[in-house]
C-alpha positions in Angstrom: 110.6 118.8 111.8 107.8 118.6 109.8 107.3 116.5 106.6 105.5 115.3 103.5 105.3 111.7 103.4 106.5 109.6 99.9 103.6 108.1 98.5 105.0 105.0 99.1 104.8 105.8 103.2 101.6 107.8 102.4 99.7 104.4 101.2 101.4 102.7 104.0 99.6 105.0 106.6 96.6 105.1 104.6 95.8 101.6 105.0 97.0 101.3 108.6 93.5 103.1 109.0 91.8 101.7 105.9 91.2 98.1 104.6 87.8 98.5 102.4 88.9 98.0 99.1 86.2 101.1 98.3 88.1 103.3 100.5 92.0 102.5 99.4 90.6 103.0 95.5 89.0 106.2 96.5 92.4 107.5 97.8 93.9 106.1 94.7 91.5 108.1 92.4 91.5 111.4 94.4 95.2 111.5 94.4 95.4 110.6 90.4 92.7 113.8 90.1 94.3 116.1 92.3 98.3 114.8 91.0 96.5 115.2 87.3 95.5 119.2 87.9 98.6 119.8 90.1 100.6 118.8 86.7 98.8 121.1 85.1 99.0 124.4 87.8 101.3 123.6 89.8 103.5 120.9 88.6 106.4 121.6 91.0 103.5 120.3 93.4 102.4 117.6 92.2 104.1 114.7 94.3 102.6 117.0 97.5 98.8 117.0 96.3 99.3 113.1 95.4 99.9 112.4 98.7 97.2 115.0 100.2 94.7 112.9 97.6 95.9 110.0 99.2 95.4 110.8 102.6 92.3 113.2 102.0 90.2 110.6 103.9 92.7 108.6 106.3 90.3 108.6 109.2 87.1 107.9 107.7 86.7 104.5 107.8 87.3 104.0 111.4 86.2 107.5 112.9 83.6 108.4 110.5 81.7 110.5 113.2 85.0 112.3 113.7 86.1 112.7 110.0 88.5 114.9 109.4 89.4 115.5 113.3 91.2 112.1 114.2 92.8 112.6 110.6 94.3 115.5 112.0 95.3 114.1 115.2 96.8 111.1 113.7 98.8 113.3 111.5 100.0 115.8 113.8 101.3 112.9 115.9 103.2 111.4 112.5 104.6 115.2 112.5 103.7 115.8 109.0 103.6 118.8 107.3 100.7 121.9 108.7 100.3 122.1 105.0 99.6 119.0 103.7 97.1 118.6 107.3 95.5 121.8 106.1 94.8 120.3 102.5 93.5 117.1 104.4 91.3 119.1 106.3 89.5 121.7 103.4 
Protein backbone atom coordinates (compact mmCIF):
# COMPACT_ATOMS: atom_id res chain seq x y z
CA UNK A 1 0.00 0.00 0.00
CA UNK A 2 1.13 3.18 -0.88
CA UNK A 3 1.08 6.38 1.27
CA UNK A 4 1.55 10.06 1.96
CA UNK A 5 3.56 10.64 4.90
CA UNK A 6 2.17 13.23 7.92
CA UNK A 7 4.36 16.08 8.01
CA UNK A 8 5.30 15.18 11.14
CA UNK A 9 6.94 11.67 9.59
CA UNK A 10 7.81 13.76 6.40
CA UNK A 11 10.37 16.14 8.55
CA UNK A 12 11.38 13.08 10.28
CA UNK A 13 12.64 11.43 6.94
CA UNK A 14 13.75 14.67 5.68
CA UNK A 15 16.39 15.14 8.16
CA UNK A 16 17.40 11.44 8.30
CA UNK A 17 19.08 12.63 4.93
CA UNK A 18 19.54 16.33 5.85
CA UNK A 19 21.23 18.13 8.82
CA UNK A 20 22.40 21.62 7.17
CA UNK A 21 20.30 23.97 8.77
CA UNK A 22 20.15 25.73 4.98
CA UNK A 23 18.70 22.67 3.61
CA UNK A 24 15.92 21.71 6.54
CA UNK A 25 14.76 25.71 6.13
CA UNK A 26 14.61 25.31 2.48
CA UNK A 27 12.16 22.30 2.88
CA UNK A 28 10.40 24.42 5.36
CA UNK A 29 9.89 27.37 2.91
CA UNK A 30 9.09 25.25 -0.24
CA UNK A 31 6.49 23.42 1.61
CA UNK A 32 4.94 26.91 3.27
CA UNK A 33 4.93 28.15 -0.82
CA UNK A 34 3.66 25.20 -2.26
CA UNK A 35 0.88 24.49 1.06
CA UNK A 36 0.17 28.53 0.54
CA UNK A 37 -0.97 28.09 -3.46
CA UNK A 38 -2.40 24.53 -2.74
CA UNK A 39 -4.92 26.54 -0.22
CA UNK A 40 -5.60 28.62 -2.82
CA UNK A 41 -6.23 25.87 -5.96
CA UNK A 42 -6.48 23.10 -4.52
CA UNK A 43 -7.18 23.27 -0.85
CA UNK A 44 -8.34 19.67 -0.44
CA UNK A 45 -4.51 19.23 -1.29
CA UNK A 46 -2.92 21.07 0.64
CA UNK A 47 -1.51 18.70 3.57
CA UNK A 48 -0.18 16.51 0.22
CA UNK A 49 1.88 19.40 -1.51
CA UNK A 50 3.17 20.37 2.15
CA UNK A 51 4.73 17.27 2.42
CA UNK A 52 5.90 17.12 -1.44
CA UNK A 53 7.56 20.84 -0.44
CA UNK A 54 9.05 19.09 2.28
CA UNK A 55 10.57 16.38 0.66
CA UNK A 56 11.19 18.15 -2.78
CA UNK A 57 14.94 17.83 -2.08
CA UNK A 58 15.33 14.79 0.47
CA UNK A 59 18.41 13.48 -1.30
CA UNK A 60 20.35 16.43 -2.12
CA UNK A 61 22.50 16.90 0.54
CA UNK A 62 24.00 13.56 0.53
CA UNK A 63 23.64 12.41 -3.24
CA UNK A 64 23.85 15.70 -4.89
CA UNK A 65 25.29 14.17 -8.09
CA UNK A 66 22.32 11.89 -8.00
CA UNK A 67 19.49 14.46 -7.11
CA UNK A 68 16.47 13.52 -7.58
CA UNK A 69 17.28 9.70 -8.38
CA UNK A 70 18.31 8.38 -4.77
CA UNK A 71 15.16 10.60 -3.66
CA UNK A 72 13.25 8.37 -5.61
CA UNK A 73 14.80 5.23 -4.51
CA UNK A 74 14.68 6.11 -0.91
CA UNK A 75 11.10 6.72 -1.41
CA UNK A 76 10.00 3.94 -3.29
CA UNK A 77 11.55 1.76 -0.60
CA UNK A 78 9.48 3.92 2.29
CA UNK A 79 6.48 2.77 -0.17
CA UNK A 80 5.06 6.20 -0.42
CA UNK A 81 2.74 7.40 -2.72
CA UNK A 82 3.81 7.24 -7.01
CA UNK A 83 2.21 10.66 -6.67
CA UNK A 84 3.77 12.45 -4.25
CA UNK A 85 7.37 10.68 -5.88
CA UNK A 86 6.28 12.14 -9.13
CA UNK A 87 5.88 15.70 -7.49
CA UNK A 88 9.35 15.15 -5.93
CA UNK A 89 10.68 14.34 -9.05
CA UNK A 90 9.17 17.41 -11.61
Amino acid sequence: MHSVPTMEEAWALLQEYNQEEFHLRHARIVSGVLGYFAKEYAPEEEAFWRVAGLLHDLDFEQYPEQHCIKGREIMEERGLDPKLIHAMMS
